[in-house]
Backbone as a chain_set.jsonl record, in Angstrom:
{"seq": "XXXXXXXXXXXXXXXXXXXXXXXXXXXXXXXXXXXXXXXXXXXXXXXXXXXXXXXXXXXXXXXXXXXXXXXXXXXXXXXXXXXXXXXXXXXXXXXXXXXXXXXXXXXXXXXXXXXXXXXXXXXXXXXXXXXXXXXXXXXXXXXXXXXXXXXXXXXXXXXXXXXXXXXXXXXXXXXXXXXXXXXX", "coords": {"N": [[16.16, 111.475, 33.356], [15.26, 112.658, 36.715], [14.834, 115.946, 37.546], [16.973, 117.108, 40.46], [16.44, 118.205, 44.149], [16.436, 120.279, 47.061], [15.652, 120.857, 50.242], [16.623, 123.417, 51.48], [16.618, 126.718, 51.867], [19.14, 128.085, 51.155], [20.733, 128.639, 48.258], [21.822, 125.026, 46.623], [25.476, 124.378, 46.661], [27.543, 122.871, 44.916], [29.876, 119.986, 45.251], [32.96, 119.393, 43.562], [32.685, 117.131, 41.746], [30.198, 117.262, 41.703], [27.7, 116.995, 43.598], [25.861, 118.522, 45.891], [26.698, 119.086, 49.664], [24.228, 119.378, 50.715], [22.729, 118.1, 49.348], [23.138, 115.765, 49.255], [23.437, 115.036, 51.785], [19.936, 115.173, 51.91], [19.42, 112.993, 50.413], [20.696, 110.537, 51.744], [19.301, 110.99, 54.028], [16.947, 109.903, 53.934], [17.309, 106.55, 54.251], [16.644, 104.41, 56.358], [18.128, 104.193, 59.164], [19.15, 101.919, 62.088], [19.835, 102.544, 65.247], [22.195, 103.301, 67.89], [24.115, 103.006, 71.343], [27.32, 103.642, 71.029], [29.854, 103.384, 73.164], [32.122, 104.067, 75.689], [35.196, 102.884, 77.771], [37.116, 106.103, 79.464], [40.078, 105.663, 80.768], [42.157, 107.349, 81.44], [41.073, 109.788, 82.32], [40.947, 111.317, 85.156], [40.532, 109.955, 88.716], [39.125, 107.528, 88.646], [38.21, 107.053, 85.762], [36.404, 107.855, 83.001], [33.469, 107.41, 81.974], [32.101, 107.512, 78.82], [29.964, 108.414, 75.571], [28.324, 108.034, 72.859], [25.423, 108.408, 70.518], [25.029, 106.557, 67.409], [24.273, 105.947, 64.098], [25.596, 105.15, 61.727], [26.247, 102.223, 61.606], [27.153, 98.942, 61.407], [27.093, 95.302, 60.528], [29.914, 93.235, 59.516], [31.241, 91.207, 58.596], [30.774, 87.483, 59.303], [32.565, 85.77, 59.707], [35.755, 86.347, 61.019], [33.83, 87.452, 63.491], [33.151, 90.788, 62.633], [32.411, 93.926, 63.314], [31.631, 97.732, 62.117], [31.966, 100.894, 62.653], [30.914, 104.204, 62.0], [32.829, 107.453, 62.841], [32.697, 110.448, 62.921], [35.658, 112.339, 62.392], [37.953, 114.085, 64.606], [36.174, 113.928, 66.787], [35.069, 113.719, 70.258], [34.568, 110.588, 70.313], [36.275, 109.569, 68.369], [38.688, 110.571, 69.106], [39.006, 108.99, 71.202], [38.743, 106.235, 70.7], [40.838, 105.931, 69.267], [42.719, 105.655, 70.976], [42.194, 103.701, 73.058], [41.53, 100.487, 72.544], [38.797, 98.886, 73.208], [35.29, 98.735, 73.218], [32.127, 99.174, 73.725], [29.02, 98.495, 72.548], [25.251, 99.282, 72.496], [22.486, 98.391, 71.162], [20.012, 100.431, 70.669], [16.19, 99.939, 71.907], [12.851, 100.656, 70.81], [12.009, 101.958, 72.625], [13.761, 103.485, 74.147], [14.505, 106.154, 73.119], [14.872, 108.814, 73.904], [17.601, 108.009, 75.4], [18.977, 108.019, 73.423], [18.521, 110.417, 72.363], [19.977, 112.399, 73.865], [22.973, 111.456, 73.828], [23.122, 112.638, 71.47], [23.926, 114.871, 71.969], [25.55, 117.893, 70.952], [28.877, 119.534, 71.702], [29.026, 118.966, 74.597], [30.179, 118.791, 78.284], [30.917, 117.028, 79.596], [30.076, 113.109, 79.944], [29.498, 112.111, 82.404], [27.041, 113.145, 83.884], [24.994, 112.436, 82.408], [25.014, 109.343, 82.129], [23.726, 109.24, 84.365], [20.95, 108.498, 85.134], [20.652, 105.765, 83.91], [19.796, 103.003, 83.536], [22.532, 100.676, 83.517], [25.478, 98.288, 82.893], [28.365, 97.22, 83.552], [30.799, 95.84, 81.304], [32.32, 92.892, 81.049], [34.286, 92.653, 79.294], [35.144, 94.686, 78.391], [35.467, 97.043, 79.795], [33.261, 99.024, 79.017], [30.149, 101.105, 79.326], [27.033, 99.015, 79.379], [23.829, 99.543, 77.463], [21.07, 98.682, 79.793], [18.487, 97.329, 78.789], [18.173, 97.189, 76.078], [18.442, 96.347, 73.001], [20.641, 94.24, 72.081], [23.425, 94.181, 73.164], [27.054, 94.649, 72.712], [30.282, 93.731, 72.687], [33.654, 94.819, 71.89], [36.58, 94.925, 69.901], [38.875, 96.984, 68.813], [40.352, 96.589, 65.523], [40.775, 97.634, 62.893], [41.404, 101.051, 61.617], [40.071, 103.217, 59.529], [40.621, 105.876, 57.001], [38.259, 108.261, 56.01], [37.345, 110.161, 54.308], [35.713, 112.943, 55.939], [35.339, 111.477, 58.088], [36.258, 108.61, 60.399], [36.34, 105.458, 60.355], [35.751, 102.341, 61.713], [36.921, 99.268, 62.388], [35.892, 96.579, 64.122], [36.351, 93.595, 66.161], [33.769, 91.592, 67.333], [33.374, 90.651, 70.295], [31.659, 89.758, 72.731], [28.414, 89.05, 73.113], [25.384, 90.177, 73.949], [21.739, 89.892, 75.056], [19.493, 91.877, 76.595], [16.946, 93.299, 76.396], [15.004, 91.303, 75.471], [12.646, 90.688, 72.511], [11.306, 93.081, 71.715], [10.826, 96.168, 69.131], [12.911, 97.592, 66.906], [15.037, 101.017, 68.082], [14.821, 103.347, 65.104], [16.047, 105.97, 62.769], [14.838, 108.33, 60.566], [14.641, 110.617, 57.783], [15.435, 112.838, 59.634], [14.341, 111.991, 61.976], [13.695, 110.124, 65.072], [12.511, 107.346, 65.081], [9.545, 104.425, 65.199], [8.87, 101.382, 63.83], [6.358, 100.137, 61.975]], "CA": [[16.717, 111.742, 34.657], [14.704, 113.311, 37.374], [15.531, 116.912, 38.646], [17.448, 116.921, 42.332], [15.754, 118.771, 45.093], [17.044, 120.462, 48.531], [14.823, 121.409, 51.523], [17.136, 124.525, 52.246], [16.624, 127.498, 50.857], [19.88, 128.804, 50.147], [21.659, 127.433, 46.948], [23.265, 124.099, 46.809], [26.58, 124.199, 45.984], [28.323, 121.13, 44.587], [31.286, 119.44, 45.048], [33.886, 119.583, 42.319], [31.962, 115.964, 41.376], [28.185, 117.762, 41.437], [26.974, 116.693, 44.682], [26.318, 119.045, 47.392], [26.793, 118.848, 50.974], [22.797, 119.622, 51.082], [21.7, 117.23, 48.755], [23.991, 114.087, 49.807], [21.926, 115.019, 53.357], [18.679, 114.921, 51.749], [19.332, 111.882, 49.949], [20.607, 109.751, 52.62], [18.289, 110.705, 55.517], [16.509, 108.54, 53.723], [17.904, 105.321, 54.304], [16.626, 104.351, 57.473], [19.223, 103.307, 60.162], [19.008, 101.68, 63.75], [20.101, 103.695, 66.332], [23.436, 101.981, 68.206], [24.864, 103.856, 71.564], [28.51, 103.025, 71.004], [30.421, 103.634, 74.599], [34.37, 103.793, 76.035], [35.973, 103.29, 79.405], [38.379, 106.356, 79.533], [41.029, 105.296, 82.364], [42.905, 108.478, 82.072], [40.11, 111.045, 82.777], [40.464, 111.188, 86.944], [41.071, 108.934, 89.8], [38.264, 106.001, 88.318], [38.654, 107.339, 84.303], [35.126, 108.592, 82.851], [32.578, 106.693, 80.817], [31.909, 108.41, 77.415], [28.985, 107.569, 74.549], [28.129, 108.504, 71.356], [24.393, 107.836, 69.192], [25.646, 106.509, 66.208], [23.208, 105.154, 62.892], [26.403, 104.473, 60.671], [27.142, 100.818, 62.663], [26.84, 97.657, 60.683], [27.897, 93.98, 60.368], [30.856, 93.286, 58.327], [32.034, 90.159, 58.426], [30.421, 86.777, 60.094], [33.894, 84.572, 60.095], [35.637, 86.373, 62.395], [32.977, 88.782, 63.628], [33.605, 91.875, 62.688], [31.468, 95.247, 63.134], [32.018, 98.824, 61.88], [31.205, 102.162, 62.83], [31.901, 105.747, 60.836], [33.2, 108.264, 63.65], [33.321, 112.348, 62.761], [37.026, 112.845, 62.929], [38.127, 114.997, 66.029], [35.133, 113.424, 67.834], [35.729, 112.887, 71.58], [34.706, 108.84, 70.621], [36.722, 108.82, 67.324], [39.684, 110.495, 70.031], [39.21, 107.907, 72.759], [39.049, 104.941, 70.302], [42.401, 106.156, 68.705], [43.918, 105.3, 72.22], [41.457, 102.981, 73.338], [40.879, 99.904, 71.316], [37.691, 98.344, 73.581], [34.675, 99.547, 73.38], [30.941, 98.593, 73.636], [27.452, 98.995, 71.484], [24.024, 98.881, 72.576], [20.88, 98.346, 69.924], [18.776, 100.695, 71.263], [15.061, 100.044, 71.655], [12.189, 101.845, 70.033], [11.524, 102.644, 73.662], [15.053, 104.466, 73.712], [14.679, 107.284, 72.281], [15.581, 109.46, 74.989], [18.908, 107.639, 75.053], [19.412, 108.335, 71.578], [18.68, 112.103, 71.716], [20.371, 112.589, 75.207], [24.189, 111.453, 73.762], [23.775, 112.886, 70.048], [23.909, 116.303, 71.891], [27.204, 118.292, 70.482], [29.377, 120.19, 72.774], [28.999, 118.638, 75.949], [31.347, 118.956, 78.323], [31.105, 115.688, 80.617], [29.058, 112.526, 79.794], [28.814, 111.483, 83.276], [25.709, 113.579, 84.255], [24.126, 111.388, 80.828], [24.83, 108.068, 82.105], [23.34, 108.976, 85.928], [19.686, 107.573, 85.257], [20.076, 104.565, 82.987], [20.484, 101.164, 83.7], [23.742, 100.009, 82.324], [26.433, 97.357, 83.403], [29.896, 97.71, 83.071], [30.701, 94.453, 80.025], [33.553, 92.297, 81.657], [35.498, 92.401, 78.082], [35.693, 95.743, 77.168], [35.037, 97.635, 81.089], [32.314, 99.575, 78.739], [29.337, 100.705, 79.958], [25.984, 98.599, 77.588], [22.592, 100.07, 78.242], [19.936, 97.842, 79.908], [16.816, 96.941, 77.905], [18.472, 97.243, 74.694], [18.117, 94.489, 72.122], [21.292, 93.809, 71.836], [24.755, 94.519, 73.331], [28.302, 93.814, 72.021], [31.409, 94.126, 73.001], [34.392, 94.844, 70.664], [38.178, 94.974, 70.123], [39.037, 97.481, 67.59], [41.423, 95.708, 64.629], [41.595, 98.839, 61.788], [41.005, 102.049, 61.478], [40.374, 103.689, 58.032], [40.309, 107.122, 57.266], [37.22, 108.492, 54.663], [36.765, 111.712, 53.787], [35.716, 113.693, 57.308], [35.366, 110.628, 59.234], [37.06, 107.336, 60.602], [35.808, 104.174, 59.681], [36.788, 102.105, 63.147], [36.193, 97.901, 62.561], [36.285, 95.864, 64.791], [35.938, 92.197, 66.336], [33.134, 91.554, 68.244], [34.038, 89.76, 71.687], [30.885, 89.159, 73.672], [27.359, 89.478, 72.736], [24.024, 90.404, 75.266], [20.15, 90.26, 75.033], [19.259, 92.329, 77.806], [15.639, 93.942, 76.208], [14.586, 91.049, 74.936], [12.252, 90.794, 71.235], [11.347, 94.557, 71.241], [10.918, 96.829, 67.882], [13.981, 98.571, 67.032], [14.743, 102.451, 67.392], [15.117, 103.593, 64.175], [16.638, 107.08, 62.518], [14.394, 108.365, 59.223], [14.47, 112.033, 57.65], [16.152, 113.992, 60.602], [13.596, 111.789, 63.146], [13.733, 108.915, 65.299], [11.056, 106.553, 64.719], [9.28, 102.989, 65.698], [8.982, 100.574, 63.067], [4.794, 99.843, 62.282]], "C": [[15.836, 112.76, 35.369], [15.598, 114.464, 37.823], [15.751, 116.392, 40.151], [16.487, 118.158, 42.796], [16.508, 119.058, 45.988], [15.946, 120.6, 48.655], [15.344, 122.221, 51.968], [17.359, 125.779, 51.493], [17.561, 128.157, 50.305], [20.749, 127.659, 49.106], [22.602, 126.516, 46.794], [24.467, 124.419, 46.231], [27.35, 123.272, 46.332], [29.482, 121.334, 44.877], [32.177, 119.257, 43.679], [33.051, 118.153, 41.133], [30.63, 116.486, 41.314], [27.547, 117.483, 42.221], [27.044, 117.606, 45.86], [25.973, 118.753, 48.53], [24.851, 118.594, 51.299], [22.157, 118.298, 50.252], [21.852, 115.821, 48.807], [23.131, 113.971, 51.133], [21.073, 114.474, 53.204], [18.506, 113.398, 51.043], [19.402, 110.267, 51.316], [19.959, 110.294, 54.23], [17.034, 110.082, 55.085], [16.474, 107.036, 53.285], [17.657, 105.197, 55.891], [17.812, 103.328, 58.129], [18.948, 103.067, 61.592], [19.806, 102.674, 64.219], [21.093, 102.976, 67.414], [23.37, 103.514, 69.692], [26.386, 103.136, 71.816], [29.033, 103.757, 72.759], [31.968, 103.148, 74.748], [34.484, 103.973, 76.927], [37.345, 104.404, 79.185], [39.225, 106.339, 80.725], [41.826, 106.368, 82.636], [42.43, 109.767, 82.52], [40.147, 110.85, 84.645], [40.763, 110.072, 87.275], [40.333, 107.556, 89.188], [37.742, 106.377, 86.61], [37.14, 107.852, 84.32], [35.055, 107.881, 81.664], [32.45, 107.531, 79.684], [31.134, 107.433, 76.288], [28.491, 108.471, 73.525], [26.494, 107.965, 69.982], [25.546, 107.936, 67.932], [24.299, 105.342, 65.491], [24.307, 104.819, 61.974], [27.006, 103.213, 61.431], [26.454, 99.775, 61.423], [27.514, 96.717, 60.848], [28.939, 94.036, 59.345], [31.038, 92.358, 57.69], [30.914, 88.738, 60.158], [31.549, 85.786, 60.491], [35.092, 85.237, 59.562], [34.355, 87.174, 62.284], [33.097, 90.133, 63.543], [32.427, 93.338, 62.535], [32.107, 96.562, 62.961], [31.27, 99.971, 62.373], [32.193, 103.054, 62.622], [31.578, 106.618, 62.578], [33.708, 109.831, 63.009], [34.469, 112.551, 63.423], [37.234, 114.042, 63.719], [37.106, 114.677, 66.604], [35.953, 113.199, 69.212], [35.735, 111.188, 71.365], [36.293, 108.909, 69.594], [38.597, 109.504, 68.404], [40.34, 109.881, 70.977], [39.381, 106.518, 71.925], [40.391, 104.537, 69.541], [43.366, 105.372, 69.489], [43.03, 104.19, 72.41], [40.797, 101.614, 72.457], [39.69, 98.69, 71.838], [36.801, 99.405, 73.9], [33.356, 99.044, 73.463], [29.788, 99.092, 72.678], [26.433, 98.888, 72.44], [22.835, 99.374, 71.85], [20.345, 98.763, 70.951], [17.48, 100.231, 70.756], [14.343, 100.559, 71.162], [11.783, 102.787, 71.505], [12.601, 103.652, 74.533], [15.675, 105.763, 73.485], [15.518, 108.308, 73.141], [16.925, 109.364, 75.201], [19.358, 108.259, 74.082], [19.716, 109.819, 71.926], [19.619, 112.432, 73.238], [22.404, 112.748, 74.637], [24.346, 112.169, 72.035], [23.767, 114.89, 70.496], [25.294, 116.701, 71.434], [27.564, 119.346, 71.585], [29.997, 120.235, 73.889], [30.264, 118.42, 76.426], [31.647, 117.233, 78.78], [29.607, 114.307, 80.252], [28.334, 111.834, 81.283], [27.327, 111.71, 83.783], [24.473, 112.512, 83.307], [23.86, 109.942, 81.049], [23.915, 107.765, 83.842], [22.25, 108.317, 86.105], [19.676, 106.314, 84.341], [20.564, 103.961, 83.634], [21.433, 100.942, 82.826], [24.16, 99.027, 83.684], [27.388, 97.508, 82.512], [30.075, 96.113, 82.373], [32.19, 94.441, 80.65], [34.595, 92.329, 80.579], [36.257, 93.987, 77.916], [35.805, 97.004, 78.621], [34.336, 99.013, 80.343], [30.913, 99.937, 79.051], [28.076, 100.016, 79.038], [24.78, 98.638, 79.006], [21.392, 98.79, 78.515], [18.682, 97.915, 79.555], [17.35, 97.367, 76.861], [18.19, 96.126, 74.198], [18.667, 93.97, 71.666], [22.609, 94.677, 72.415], [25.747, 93.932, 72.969], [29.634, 94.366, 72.474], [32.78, 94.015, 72.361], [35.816, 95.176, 71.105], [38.465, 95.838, 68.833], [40.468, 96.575, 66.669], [41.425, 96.679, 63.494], [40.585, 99.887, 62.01], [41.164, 102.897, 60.36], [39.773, 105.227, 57.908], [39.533, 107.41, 56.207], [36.859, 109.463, 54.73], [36.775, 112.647, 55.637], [35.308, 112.331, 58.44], [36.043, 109.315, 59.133], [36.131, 106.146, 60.39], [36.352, 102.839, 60.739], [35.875, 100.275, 62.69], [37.038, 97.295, 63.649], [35.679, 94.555, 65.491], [35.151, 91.877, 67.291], [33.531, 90.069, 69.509], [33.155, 88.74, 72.083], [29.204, 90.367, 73.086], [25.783, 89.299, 74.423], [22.903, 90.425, 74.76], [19.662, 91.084, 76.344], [17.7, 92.576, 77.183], [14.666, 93.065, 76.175], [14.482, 91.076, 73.651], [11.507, 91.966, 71.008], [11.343, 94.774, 70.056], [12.131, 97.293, 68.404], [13.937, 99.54, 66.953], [15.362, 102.652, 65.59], [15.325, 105.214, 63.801], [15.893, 107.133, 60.799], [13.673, 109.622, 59.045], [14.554, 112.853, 58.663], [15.184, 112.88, 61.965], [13.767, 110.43, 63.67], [12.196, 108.325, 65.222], [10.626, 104.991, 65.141], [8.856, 102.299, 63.94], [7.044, 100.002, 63.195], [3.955, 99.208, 61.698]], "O": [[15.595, 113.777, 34.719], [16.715, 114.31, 38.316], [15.07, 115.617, 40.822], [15.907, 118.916, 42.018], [17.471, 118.297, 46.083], [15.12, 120.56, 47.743], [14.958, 122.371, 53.128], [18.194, 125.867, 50.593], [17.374, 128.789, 49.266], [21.159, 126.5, 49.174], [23.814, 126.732, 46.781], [24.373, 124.804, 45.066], [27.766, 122.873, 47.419], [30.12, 122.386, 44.854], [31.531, 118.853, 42.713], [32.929, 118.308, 39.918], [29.901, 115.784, 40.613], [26.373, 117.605, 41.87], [27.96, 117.589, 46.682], [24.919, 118.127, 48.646], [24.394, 117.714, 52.028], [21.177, 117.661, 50.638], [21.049, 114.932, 48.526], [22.358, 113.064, 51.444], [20.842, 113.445, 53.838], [17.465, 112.758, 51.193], [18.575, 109.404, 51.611], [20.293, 109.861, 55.333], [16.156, 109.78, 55.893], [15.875, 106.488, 52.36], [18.392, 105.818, 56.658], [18.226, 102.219, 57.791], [18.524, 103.996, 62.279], [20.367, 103.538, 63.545], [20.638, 101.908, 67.821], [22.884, 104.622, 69.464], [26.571, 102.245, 72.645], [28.357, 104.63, 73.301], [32.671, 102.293, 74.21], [34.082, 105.033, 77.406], [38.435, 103.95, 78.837], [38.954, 107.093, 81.66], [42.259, 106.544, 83.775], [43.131, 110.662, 82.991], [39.271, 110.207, 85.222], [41.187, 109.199, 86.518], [40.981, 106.512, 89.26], [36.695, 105.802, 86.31], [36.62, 108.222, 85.372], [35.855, 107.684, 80.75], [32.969, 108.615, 79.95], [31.384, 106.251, 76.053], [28.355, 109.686, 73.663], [26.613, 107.359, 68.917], [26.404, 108.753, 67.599], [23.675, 104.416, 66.009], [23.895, 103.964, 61.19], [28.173, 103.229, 61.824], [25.436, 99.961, 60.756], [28.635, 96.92, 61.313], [28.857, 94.813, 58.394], [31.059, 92.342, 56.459], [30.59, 88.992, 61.318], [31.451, 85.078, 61.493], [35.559, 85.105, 58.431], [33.871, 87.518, 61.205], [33.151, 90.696, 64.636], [31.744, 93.515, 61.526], [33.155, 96.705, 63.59], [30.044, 99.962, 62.481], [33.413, 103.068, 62.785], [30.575, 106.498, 63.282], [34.854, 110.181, 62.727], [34.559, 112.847, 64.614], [36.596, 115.045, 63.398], [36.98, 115.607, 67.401], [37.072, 112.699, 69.33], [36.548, 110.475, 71.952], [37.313, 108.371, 70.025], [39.585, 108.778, 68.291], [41.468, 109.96, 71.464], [40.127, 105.673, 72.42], [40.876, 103.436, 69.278], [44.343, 104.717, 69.127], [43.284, 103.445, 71.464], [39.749, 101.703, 71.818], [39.55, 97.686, 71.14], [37.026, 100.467, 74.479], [33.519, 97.887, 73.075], [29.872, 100.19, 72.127], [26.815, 98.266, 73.431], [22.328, 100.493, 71.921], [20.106, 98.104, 71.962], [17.327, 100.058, 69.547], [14.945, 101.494, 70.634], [11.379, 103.95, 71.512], [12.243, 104.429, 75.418], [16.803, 106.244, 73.597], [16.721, 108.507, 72.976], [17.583, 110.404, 75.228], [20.249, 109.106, 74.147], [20.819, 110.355, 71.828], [19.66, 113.631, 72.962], [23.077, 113.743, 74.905], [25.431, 112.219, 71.455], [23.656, 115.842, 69.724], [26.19, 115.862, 71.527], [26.709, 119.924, 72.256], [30.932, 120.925, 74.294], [31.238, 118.059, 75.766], [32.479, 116.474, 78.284], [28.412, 114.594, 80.321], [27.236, 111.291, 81.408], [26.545, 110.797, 84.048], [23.387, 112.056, 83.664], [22.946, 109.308, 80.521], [23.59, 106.695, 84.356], [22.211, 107.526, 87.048], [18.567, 105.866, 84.05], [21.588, 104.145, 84.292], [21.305, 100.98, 81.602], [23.67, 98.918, 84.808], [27.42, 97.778, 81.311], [29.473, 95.199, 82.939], [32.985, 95.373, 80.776], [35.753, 92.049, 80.89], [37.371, 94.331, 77.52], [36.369, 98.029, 78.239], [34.658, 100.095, 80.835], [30.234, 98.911, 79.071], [28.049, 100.443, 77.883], [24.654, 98.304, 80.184], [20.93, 98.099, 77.607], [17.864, 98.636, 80.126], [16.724, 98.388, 76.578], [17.78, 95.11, 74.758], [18.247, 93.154, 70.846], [22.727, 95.848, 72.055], [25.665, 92.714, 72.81], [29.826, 95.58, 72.548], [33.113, 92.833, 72.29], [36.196, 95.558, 72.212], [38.245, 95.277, 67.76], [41.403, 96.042, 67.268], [42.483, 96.467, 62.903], [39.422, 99.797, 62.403], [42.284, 103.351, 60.129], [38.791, 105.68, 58.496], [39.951, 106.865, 55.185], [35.819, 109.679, 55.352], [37.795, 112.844, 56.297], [35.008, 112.561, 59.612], [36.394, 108.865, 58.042], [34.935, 106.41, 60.271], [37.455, 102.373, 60.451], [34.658, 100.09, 62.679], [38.221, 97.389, 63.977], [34.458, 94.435, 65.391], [35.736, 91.812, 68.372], [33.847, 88.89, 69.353], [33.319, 87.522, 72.022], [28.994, 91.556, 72.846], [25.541, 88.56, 75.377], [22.899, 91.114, 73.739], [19.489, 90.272, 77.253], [17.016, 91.696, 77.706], [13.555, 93.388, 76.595], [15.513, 91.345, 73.036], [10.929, 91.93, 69.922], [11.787, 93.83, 69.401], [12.499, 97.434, 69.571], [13.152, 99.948, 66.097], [16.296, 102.006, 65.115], [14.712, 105.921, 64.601], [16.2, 106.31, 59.936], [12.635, 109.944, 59.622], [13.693, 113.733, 58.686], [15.56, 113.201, 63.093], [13.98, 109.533, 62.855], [11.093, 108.865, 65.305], [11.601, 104.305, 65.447], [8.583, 103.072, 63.022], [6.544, 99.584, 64.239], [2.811, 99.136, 62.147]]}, "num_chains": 1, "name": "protein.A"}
């Protein structure tokens, strides 16, 4: 058995099971993942509700018959709050040319996403009234059907509606060791 490793200099400390928070990190930031921005119409924010979006790399296929897609949500999140109430919502596969997108919605804090969505190309998706970013390489539009709870985050599947090519055959962005990256 190989010794474990961190990258942080103060001392891991494990989980009651032997894994710590630091070294479950270091392990899976390498597993490269696409780069999704999931999105929600909220209708009760103001007179015309307020868009809201979220980078997310935990999204995957689930199921091909029905269609079903998943994505892990950090419990108390504003998304994993809005999709509680809200059970349409949209994706868009960002590009490798993206990036900006990407790092723009994985900021923490923020108060308002509208300022975030003022320069991109989007269109509001007739299924889900989500907004899905233009020149992606794939948009989808979803109906949530369960929500499972796992450790510090939600686990939200759901049935995909309506699918988009807007980018085209583009590289995908990709997420590998804390960085986004192009595929080469």
């Amino acid at each position: 058995m190989l010794p474990t490793t961190t990258q942080t200099s103060a001392p891991a400390v494990p989980h009651p099971e032997g894994v710590s928070n630091d070294e479950f990190r270091a392990a899976m930031s390498r597993l490269a993942a696409g780069v999704v921005l999931v999105t929600a119409h909220d209708p009760d924010e103001g007179p015309r509700g307020e868009d809201v979006g979220m980078t997310a790399t935990a999204f995957l296929s689930v199921s091909l018959d029905p269609p079903l897609v998943m994505v892990s949500l950090r419990d108390g999140s504003r998304m994993d709050d809005l999709l509680a109430e809200q059970p349409l919502w949209g994706v868009s596969i960002l590009a490798e040319g993206q990036r900006q997108i990407a790092g723009r919605f994985a900021m923490k804090g923020r108060v308002s996403d509208r300022l975030l969505f003022a320069d991109i190309p989007t269109v509001r998706g007739a299924a889900s009234g989500a907004l899905l970013v233009g020149g992606a390489l794939a948009t989808l539009e979803c109906r949530t059907e369960q929500r499972v709870a796992a450790g510090d985050h939600t686990l939200v599947i759901a049935r995909v509606l309506t699918v988009g090519f807007p980018g085209g055959d583009g590289g995908p962005l990709t997420y590998f060791r804390g960085n986004y990256r192009h595929l080469s």
